[in-house]
Every structure is written in C-alpha cells, then in structure tokens.
C-alpha positions in Angstrom: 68.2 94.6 54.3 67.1 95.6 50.6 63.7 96.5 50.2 61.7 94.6 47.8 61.1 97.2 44.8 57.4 97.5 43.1 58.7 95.2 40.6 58.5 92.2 43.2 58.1 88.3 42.3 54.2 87.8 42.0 54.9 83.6 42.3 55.9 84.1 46.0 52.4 85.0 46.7 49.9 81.9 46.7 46.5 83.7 47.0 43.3 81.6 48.5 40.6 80.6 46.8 42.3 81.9 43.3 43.4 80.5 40.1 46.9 81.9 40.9 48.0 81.6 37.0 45.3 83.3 35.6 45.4 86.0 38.5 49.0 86.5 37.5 48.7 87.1 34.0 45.9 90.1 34.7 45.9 90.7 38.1 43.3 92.8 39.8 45.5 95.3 42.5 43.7 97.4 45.7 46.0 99.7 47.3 44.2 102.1 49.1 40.5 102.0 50.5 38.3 104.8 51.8 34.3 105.1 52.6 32.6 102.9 49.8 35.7 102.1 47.5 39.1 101.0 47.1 41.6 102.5 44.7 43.4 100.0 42.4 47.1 100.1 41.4 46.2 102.0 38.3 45.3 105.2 40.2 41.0 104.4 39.8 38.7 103.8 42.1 36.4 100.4 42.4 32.8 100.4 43.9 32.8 97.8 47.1 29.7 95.9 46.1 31.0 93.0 48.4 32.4 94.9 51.7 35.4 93.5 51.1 34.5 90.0 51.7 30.8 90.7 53.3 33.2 92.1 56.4 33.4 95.6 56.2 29.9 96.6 56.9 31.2 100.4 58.3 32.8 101.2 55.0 36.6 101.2 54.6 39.4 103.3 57.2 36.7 104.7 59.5 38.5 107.1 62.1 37.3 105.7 65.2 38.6 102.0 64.2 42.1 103.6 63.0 42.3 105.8 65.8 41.4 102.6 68.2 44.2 100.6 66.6 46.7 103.3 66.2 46.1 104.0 69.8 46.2 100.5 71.1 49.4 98.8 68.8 51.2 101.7 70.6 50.6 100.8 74.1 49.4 97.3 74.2 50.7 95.4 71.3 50.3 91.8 72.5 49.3 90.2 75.5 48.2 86.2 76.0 45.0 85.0 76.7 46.1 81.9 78.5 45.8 82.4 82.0 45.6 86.2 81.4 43.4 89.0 80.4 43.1 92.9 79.8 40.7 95.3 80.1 39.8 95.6 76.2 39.1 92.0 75.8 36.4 91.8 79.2 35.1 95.2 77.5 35.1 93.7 73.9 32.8 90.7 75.1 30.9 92.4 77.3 29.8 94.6 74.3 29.2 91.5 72.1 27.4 89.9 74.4 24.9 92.6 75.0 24.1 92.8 71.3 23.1 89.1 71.2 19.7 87.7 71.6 18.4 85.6 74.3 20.4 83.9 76.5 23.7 84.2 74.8 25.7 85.7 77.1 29.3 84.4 77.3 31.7 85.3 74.5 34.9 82.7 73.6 37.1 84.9 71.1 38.9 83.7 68.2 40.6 84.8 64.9 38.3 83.6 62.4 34.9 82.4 61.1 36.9 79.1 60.2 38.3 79.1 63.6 35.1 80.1 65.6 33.1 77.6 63.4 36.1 74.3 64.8 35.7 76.0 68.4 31.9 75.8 68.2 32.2 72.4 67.0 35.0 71.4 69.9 32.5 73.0 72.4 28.9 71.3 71.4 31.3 68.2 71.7 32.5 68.6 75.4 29.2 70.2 76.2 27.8 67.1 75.5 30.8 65.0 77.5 30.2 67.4 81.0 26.6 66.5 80.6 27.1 62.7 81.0 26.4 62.1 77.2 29.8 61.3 76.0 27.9 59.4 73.1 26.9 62.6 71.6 29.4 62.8 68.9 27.6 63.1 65.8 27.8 66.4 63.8 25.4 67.6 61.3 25.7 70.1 58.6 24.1 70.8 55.7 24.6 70.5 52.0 26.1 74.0 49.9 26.7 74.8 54.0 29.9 77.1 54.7 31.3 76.9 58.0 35.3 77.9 57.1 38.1 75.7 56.0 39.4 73.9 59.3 38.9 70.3 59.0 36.0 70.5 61.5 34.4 73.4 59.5 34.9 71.3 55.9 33.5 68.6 57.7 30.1 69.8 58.4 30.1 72.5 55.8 28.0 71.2 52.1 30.7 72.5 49.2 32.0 69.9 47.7 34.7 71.9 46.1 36.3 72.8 49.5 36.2 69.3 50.3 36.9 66.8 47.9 40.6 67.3 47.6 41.2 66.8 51.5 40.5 62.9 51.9 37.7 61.6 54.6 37.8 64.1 57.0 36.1 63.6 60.3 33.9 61.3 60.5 30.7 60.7 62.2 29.0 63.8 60.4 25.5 63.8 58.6 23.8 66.8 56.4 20.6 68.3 56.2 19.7 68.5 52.3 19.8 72.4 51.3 17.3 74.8 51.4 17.1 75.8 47.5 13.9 75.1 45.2 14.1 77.2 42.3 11.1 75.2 40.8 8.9 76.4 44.0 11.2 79.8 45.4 12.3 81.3 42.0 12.8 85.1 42.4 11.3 84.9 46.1 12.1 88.5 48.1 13.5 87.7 50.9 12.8 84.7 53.2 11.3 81.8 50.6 7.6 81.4 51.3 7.8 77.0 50.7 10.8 74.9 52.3 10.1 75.0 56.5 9.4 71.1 56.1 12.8 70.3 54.8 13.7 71.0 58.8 12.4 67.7 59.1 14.9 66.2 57.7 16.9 66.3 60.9 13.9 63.8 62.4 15.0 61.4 59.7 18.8 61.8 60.7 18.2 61.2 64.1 16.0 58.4 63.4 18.8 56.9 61.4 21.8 57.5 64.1 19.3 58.0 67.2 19.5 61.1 68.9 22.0 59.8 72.0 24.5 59.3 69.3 24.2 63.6 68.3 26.2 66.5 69.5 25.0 69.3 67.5 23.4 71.1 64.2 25.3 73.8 62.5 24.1 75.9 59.8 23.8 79.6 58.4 20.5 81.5 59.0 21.3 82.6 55.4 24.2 80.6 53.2 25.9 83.3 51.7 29.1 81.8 50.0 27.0 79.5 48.4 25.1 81.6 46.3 22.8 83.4 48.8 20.4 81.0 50.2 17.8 82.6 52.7 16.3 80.2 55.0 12.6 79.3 54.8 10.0 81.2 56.5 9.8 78.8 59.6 12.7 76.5 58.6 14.9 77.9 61.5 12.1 77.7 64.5 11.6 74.1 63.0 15.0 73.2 63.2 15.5 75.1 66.7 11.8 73.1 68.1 14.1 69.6 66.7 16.5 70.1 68.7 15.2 71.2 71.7 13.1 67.9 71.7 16.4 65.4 71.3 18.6 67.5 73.2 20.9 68.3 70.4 23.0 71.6 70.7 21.9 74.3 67.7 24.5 76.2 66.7 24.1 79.3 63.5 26.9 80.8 61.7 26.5 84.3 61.7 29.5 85.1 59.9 27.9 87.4 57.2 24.8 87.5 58.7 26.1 88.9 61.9 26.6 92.6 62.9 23.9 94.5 60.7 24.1 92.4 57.1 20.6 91.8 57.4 19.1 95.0 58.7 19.5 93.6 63.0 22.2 92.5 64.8 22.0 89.2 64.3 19.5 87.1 62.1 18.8 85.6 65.2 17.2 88.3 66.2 15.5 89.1 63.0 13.8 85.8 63.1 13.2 85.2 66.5 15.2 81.5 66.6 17.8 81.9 69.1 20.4 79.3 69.2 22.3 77.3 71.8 26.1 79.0 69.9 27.0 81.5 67.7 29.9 81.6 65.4 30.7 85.2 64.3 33.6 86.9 62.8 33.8 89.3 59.6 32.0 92.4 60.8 33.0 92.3 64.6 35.5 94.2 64.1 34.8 95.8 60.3 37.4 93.6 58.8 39.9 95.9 60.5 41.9 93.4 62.1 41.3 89.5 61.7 38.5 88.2 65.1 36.1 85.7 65.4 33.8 84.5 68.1 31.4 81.9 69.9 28.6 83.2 71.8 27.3 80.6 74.1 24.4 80.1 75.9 24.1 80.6 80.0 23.4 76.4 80.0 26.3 76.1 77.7 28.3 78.2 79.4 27.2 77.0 83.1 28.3 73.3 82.1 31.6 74.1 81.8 31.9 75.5 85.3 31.3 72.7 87.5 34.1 71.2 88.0 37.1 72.7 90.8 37.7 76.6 90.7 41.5 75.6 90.2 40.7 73.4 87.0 41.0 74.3 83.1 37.6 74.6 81.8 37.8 74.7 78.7 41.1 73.3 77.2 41.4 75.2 74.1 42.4 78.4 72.4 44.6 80.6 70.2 47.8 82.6 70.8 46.2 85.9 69.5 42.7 84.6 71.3 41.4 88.1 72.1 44.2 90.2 71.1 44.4 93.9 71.8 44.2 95.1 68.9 41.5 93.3 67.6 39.4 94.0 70.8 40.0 98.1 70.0 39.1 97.3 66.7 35.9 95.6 67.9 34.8 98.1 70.4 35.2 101.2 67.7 33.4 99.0 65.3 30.4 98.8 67.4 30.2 102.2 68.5 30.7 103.3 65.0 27.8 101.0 64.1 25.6 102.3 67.0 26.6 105.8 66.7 25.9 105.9 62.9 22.6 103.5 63.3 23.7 101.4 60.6 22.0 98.4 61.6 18.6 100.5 60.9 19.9 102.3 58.0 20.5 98.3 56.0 17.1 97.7 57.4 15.4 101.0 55.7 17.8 100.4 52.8 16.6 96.7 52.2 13.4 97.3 50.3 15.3 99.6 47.9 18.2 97.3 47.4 15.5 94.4 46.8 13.9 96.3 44.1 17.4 97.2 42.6 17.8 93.3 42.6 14.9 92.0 40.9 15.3 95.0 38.3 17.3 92.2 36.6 14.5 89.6 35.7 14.3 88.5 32.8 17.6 89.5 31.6 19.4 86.5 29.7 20.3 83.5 31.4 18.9 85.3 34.8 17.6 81.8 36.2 16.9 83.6 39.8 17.6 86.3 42.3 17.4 86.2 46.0 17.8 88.5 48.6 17.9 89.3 52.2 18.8 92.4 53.9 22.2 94.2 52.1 22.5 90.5 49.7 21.6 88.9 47.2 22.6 86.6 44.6 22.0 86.5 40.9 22.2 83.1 39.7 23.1 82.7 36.1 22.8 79.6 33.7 25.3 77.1 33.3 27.1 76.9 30.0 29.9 74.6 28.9 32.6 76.8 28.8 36.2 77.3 30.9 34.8 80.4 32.9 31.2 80.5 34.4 29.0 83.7 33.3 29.5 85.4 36.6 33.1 85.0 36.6 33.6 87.1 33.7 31.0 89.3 35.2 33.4 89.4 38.4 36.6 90.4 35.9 34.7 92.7 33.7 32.8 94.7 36.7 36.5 95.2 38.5 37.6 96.8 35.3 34.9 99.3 34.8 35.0 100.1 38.7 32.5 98.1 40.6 33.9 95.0 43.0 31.6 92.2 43.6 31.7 88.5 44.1 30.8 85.4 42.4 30.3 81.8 43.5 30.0 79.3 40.4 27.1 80.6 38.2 26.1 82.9 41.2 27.3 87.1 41.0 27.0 88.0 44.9 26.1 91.7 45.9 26.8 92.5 49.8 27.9 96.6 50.2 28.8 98.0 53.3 25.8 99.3 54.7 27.1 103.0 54.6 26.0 102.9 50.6 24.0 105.3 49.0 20.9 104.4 46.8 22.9 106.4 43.9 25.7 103.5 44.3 23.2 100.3 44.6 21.5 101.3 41.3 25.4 102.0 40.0 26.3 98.4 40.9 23.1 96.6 39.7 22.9 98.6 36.6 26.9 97.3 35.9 25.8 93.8 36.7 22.9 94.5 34.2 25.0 95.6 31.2 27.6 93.0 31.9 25.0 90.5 31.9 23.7 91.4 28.5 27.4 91.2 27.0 28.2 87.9 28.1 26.8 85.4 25.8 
C-alpha cells in the first residue's frame, strides 16, 4: 500500500464547523503540541489561548496521560461495554464520581459532550416513564444554549446556526430566553449582578404546557460556545428551586465548565446548585482521547433499578462506551489535575486573568467583556462585512502565534490552566493590537 506523501489531497478532508474553501486556500496546520503550545507546519510555535477546544485544561502531551495510554493500547486495546466491564472503567467512574457534588454518584460513560448531552436527554425521559409519568416528555432548553450536535442536543440547544439547516427536529421542546443584558450586565466580572428573575421564565413555560407534560431542563452553568455567558448570581438556584417544585429533572452541561475551567471541579460546586444530571466531556480526560459522561443522581440512578435483577436497565449505549483507553486517559488526567492542584491554581489565577480581560475596555468596537474562571469573551461590534471582526482577529492572532477562538462577533479566551501570567498578558495584549488594526 503507497503512503500518502505530504503533498496529500486537502478536498478529502471535510473539516467541522469550517468554511472548508477558505480554510483551503490558507490553511492554519498544528503538528506537534507540548505544555502551552502547538507547533504549526511552518516549524513556529502558537500560544493555546483556547486549550484546544476549552479541553485540554492540563496543557498538551502530559507524561502521565501518554504513559497511561501507551501503557494501556498495549495491553487492553478494546473491550465492550455491553454486558461487560474492566477494571479501568469501574476505576474511571468511581474517580468521577467522587469529584462530583452532592448526590451525583453514578457515572454513564460516553464519547462525547454531543453524545452525553442525547444520553442525558434519553435518560430524564425514561426517568420520567419508570416513575409512572410517561407524560413527561417535554424538553426545555434555552436560547444561544449549546448542548452538541445530535438531534436531541440541537433540539434543546439555542444557536440557530446549528439548527436551521436540519428541518423540525424533535419536537415537543420549549426554551428559556438567554441570560445576556448588555444594557444592564455590560463589562460585569464574573457572575452578572441583574438576570436571576429570568429563571422565571420556566414558571411561564410550565404554565403554558403544565408541568405533567415536562421531562427536564437543560442548560450550561456558563454558555461558553456562545460567546461566554455567565449565569446570573441566583439564576441557577432559581432554576434548580423551579424544578424541584414541578418535579421536572435539572440537568447542566458541564462540558467546558467541568474539570477545573472555572477555578472547582464543577460549577456546580462553585455555585452551590447541584443538579439532578451532569453532562461532561472535554477535560475528563485532557482531550487526550475522545469521553463524555452523565453523572446521575442516587434518585435518578435508584429508578432505574427496580425492575428484575436479570432485566436491561437502561437500553442504551455506545460501542466504545467506556473504552480502555479513554478510561487510562481519564484516570492520569485526574491525578495529574490533583497532583499539580490545577483546579486551585485557575482559581488563584482568575482574578489576574479578569484584570487581563477588562484591560481591553474601551478599545474600538469593544461592546463588552465577560468572564468567569480561565474565560471570557470579548464581544465586538457588528459590521456589514463578509468576515466578522473576531474572525479576522482568529486568522491574524494564528499567524503571529497566539490560538484563540471566535464565535460570531465574540473572540473567546479559555487557556489550559497550567498558563503563566507572562502568557495571559501575551494573549490579551495580541488580541489588543489586533483589535486596534481591524477597522
């Protein structure tokens, strides 16, 4: 078999969420990573402001998680979930469970946020059934909410970009309205101080539909591929108190919020709301190998196991559900994060990082910046033009070193949280300069 030479046809490729002609004709190329950077295919190296894809939170090819996989791909490279198990995936959960608040205490493993977010969804549902509340089939998201690209995750999520070329979708779903007030929240640090009422929108909803008729809430503690929308101080317990009164199932999407992104394990934690299911992915296992997961509740979990011993509980899952290799990758993750205190270190970070930020007020077109934890967002103004503002930011910061991302008018900063205060003020100071160049 011959093997493909560097000059290799680029059309094969069809790259996500990319405008695959333009990529072509200047394409951005990563072929090594290391600590807080990647090298491109032109021998420099680029500045992770975005760990990766807010997934490497341990900075890139940490020994422990190469050693783990190395280890594992050579002496356990596959086995099935289904009616199976092996000792790194009983070890992986147990691990994950013990980080997570409250009662969430069972761990359902995945491949993916968009996965876990469809498997959250499939399990509020039954949830509901095995209670005697089959009518429970409403979902409700929330507007600009991101919760993956499986039709259950599109359903509820709020982008209309990732939706409106996909028809209908499922039905029976509702959304919250989103949590962003620039007229009220402008360059808030951190947590908005105005917004817990919009919670109550959820009181309308079931009002509208009546609560027998509703499954379960999803949202993110903090929309990140949005733009970077921190939740309202008191909009989560709100929205946690809601449902607990109608019975309806609260589930968060922690998959950039999870695993140290905002300075504690989980923002559950961090805010003290914890909630019936949590979807996670991303930094479980340091973007390392692809995992996702749903941690459930004890009641959530409980409900499931009432039928016969010999039944099928829950009937769902993945071929790679808990695969080997992902589960090493997992474990070395978190005892890298626990070893190296990184979850402390973002929370000791955040005040620098926050200052870093809001350094850029009052630059042109600067219309806001938020922040939680190792985030934030710089939203730009809209112009009528083929390329937003922070998309050329995006392209001109890769060519001067410095990776970030960008949503719409929205530059996004999320670093792994091994950076250095000499690298923050590196990457806001590019986004600075860049923002005074672009017209």
């Amino acid at each position: 078999m011959d093997i493909p030479s560097n000059h290799s046809n680029h059309d094969a490729l069809w790259l996500p969420f990319t405008a695959n002609r333009q990529f072509r004709s200047t394409p951005r190329m990563l072929v090594s990573a290391h600590g807080m950077y990647y090298k491109d295919d032109r021998g420099h190296d680029v500045l992770d402001g975005c760990a990766g894809l807010w997934c490497v939170n341990a900075g890139h090819t940490r020994p422990r998680i190469v050693e783990a996989v190395q280890k594992t791909v050579a002496t356990l490279d596959f086995a099935p979930a289904f009616q199976m198990g092996h000792p790194l995936a009983f070890e992986a959960a147990d691990r994950v469970a013990r980080l997570a608040p409250g009662n969430l205490n069972h761990v359902f493993f995945c491949n993916s946020g968009s996965e876990a977010g469809d498997s959250a969804l499939k399990i509020a549902l039954a949830y509901q059934r095995l209670r005697g509340e089959g009518t429970r089939t409403r979902l409700i998201g929330r507007e600009r909410g991101y919760h993956g690209v499986g039709f259950g995750g599109i359903s509820v999520g709020g982008i209309s970009g990732n939706r409106k070329l996909y028809g209908t979708m499922l039905g029976g779903v509702d959304h919250l309205p989103h949590t962003l007030d620039l007229e009220r929240n402008a360059f808030s640090r951190g947590q908005p101080e105005h917004g817990a009422e919009l919670a109550d929108a959820l009181e309308r909803i079931v009002t509208l539909h009546d609560a027998s008729t509703i499954a379960a809430v999803i949202v993110e503690p903090m929309a990140g591929s949005t733009g970077v929308l921190p939740a309202p101080k008191g909009y989560l317990k709100r929205l946690r108190d809601i449902c607990t009164k109608h019975g309806i199932l609260l589930i968060f999407d922690e998959v950039i919020t999870g695993f140290g992104r905002l300075g504690a394990s989980f923002a559950a934690e961090k805010y003290g709301v914890v909630p019936d299911i949590m979807t996670v992915a991303k930094g479980i296992t340091n973007g390392t190998v692809p995992m996702g997961a749903n941690i459930v509740s004890d009641t959530v979990f409980d409900a499931f196991m009432q039928g016969p011993p010999e039944a099928i509980d829950l009937p769902h899952g993945y071929t790679y559900t808990a695969h080997p290799i992902a589960c090493a990758a997992a474990i070395a993750t978190l005892d890298t994060y626990a070893e190296e205190h990184l979850f402390e270190r973002a929370a000791a970070l955040t005040p620098y990082f926050e200052d870093a930020a809001h350094s850029l007020r009052g630059l042109p077109n600067v219309v806001d910046i938020r922040n939680e934890g190792l985030v934030a967002g710089i939203e730009l103004a809209p112009r009528d033009a083929k390329t937003t503002r922070a998309y050329e930011i995006f392209d001109r910061a890769f060519h001067e070193g410095v990776l970030l991302r960008y949503t719409g008018d929205i530059v996004a900063v999320s670093p792994p949280l091994i950076v250095e205060k000499a690298e923050i003020d590196r990457i806001f100071e590019t986004i600075g300069r860049l923002i005074r160049q672009v017209a």
